[in-house]
NUMI-652385 format. One record per residue (C-alpha): x, y, z negated. Coordinates in Angstrom, 2 decimals. Each point is the difference from the previous one (the first is absolute). Layout:
<xx:X	yy:Y	zz:Z> .
...
// end
This chain:
<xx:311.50	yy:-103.42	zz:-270.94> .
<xx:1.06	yy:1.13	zz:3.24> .
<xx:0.17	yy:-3.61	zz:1.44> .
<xx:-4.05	yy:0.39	zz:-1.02> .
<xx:-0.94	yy:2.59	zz:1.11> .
<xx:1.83	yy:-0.53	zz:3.65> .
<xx:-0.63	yy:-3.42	zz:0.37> .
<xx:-2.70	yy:-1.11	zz:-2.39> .
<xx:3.14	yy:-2.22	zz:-1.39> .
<xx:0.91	yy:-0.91	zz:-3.63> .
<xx:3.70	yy:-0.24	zz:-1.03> .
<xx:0.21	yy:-2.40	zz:-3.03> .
<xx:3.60	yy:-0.82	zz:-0.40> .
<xx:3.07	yy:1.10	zz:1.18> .
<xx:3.63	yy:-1.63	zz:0.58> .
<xx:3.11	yy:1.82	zz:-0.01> .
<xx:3.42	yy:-0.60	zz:1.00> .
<xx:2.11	yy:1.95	zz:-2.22> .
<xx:3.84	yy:-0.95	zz:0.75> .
<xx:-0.09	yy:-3.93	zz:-0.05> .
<xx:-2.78	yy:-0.17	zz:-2.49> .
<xx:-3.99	yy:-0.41	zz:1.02> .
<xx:-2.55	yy:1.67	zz:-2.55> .
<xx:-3.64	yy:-0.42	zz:0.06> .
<xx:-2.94	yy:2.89	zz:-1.07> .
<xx:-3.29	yy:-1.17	zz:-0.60> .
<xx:-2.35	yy:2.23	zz:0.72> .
<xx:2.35	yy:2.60	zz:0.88> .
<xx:-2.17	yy:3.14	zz:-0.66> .
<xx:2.79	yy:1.29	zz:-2.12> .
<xx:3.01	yy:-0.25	zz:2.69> .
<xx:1.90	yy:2.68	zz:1.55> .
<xx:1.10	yy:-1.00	zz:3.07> .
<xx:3.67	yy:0.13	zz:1.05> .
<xx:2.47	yy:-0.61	zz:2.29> .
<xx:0.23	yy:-3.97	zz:-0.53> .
<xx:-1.84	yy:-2.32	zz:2.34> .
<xx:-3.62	yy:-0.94	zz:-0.79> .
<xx:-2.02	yy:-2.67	zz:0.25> .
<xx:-3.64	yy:0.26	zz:-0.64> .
<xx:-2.92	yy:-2.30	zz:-0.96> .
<xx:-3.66	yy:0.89	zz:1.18> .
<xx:-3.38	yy:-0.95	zz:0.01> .
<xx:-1.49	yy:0.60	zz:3.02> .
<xx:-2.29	yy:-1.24	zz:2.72> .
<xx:2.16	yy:-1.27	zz:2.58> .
<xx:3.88	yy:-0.64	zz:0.46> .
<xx:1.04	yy:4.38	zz:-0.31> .
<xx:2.52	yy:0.38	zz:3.23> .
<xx:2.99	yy:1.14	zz:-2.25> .
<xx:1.43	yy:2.13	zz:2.53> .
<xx:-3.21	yy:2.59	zz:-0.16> .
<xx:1.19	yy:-0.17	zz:-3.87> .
<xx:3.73	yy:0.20	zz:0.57> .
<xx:-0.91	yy:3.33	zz:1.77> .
<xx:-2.46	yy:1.72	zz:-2.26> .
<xx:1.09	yy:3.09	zz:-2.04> .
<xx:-0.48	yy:-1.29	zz:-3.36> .
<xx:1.29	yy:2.88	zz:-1.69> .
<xx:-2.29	yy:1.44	zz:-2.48> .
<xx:1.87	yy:3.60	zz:0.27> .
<xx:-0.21	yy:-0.15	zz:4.23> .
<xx:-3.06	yy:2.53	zz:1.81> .
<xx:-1.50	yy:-2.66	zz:1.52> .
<xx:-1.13	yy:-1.62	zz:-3.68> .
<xx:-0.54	yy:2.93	zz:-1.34> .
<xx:-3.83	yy:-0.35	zz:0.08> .
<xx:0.10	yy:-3.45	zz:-1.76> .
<xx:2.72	yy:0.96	zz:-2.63> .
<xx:-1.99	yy:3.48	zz:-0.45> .
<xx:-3.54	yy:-2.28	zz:-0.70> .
<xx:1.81	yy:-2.82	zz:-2.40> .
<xx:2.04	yy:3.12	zz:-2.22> .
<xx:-3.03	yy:1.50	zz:-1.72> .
<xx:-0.85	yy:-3.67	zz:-1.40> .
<xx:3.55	yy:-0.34	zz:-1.26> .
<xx:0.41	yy:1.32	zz:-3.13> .
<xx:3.28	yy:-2.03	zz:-1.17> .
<xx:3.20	yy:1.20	zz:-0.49> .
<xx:1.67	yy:-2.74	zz:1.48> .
<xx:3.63	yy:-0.48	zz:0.76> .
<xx:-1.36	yy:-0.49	zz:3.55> .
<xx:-0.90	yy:3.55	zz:0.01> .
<xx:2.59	yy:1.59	zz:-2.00> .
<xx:2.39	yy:-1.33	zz:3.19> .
<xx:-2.10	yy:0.62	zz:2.41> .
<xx:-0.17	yy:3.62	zz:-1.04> .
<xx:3.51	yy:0.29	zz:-0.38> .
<xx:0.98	yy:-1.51	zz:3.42> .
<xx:-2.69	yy:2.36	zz:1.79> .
<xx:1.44	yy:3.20	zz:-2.22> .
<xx:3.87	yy:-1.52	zz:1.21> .
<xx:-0.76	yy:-0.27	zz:3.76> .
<xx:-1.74	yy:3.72	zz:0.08> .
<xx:2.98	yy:1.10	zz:-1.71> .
<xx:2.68	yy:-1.74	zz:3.07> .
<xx:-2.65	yy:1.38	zz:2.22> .
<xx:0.14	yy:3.96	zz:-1.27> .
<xx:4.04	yy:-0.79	zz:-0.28> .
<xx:0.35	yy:-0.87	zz:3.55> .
<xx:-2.14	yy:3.16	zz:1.15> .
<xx:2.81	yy:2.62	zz:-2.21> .
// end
């Protein structure tokens, strides 16, 4: 959604290298990104200059997509297992955050 929303782009498959073994997502709306390396596959209008993607904040957590996640959450009314990480990554980091402050 951010990819959208930034770039009027749509993501509609994903490939990931996980150790020496490639897995692809169709429509990857489900997918919580990690630490692997990605390889996306668009629609859009032209040839997208991958390097204005490589730099993008993608994270859905990060201020400057807060507006976009804060829109898309009161539409979501799953329970995904999307979420249910999501919330407990954000809840882990503020926790390392407040521990490094004491």
């Amino acid at each position: 959604m951010i990819l959208y929303y930034k770039l009027n782009m749509t993501l509609i498959g994903l490939e990931i290298k996980v150790g020496n073994q490639l897995k692809v997502f169709v429509n990857p709306a489900e997918y919580v990104f990690t630490d692997n390396d990605h390889w996306g596959y668009v629609i859009y209008h032209s040839k997208p200059n991958y390097l204005t993607i490589n730099e993008m904040d993608l994270a859905n957590n990060s201020a400057e997509n807060f507006y976009i996640m804060h829109y898309l959450k009161p539409r979501e009314f799953t329970n995904s297992k999307k979420e249910f990480l999501q919330k407990h990554r954000t809840l882990a980091s503020l926790y390392e955050e407040n521990q490094k402050k004491h």
